[in-house]
C-alpha positions as CSV (number, residue, x, y, z in Angstrom):
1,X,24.3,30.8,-1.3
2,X,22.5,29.7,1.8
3,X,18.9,29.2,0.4
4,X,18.5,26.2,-1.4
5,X,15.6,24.1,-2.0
6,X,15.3,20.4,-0.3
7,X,13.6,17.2,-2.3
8,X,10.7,16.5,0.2
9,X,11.3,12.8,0.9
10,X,7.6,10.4,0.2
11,X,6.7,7.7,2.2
12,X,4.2,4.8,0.9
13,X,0.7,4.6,2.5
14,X,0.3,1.3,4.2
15,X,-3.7,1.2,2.9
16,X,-3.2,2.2,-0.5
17,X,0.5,2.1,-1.5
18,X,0.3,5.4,-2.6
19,X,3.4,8.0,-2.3
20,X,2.6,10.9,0.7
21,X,4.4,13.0,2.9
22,X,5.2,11.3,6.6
23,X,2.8,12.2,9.6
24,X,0.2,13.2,7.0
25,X,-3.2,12.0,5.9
26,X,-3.1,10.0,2.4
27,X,-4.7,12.3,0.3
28,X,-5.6,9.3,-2.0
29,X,-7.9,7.1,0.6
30,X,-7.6,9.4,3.6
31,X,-6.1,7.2,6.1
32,X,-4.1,8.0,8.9
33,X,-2.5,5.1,10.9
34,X,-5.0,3.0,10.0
35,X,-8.2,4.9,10.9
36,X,-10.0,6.7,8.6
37,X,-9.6,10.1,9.0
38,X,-10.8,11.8,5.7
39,X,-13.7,10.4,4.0
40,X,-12.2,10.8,0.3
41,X,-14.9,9.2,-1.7
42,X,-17.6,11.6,-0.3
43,X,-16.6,14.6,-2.1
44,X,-15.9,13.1,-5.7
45,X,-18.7,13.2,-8.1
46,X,-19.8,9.4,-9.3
47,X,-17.8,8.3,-11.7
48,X,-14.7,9.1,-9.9
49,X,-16.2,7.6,-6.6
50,X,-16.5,4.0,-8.8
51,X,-12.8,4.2,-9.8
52,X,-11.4,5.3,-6.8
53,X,-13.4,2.0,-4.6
54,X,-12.0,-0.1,-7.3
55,X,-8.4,0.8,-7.3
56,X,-8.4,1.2,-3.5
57,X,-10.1,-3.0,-3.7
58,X,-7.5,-4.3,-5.6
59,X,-5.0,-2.6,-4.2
60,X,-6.1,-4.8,-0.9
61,X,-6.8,-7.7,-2.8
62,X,-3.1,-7.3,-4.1
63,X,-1.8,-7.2,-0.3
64,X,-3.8,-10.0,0.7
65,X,-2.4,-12.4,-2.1
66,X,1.2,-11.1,-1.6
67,X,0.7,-12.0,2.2
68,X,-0.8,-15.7,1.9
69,X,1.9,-16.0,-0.6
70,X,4.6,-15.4,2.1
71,X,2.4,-17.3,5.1
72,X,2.4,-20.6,2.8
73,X,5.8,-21.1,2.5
74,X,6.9,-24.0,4.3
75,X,10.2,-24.8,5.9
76,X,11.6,-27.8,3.2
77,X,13.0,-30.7,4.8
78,X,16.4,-32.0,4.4
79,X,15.6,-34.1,1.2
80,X,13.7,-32.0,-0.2
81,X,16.9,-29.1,0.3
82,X,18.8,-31.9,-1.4
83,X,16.7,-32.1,-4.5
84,X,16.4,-28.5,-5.1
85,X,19.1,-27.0,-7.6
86,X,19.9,-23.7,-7.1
């Protein structure tokens, strides 16, 4: 009755998104609080190597549009607060 088995709990990796286990290297781009610890790419063969780079760019190009998105938001003046149905 004592032994029981506990859900390990997943964290995402704040290079690639990607779920991992906390205080661990991301076993999909091998980062580790934002230094590269593990060169990941060097031991797949080519055509893995191509797919990786590409879903690890647009996973960046996905967290740079997400972030201009939220920097060009401008506070709206009174009139314009006025106009705006909700």
């Amino acid at each position: 009755m004592h032994q029981f088995l506990v859900e390990a709990t997943l964290g995402a990796c704040p290079k690639c998104n990607k779920p991992r286990k906390p205080h661990n290297v991301c076993p999909n781009c091998g980062f580790y609080k934002g230094k590269e610890v593990v060169n990941v790419l060097a031991k797949l063969e080519k055509k893995e190597r191509k797919s990786r780079e590409r879903e690890i760019k647009e996973t960046e190009k996905d967290q740079k549009t997400d972030k201009k998105n939220v920097t060009e938001d401008k506070p709206m003046s009174l009139e314009e607060l006025s106009k705006k149905k909700f």
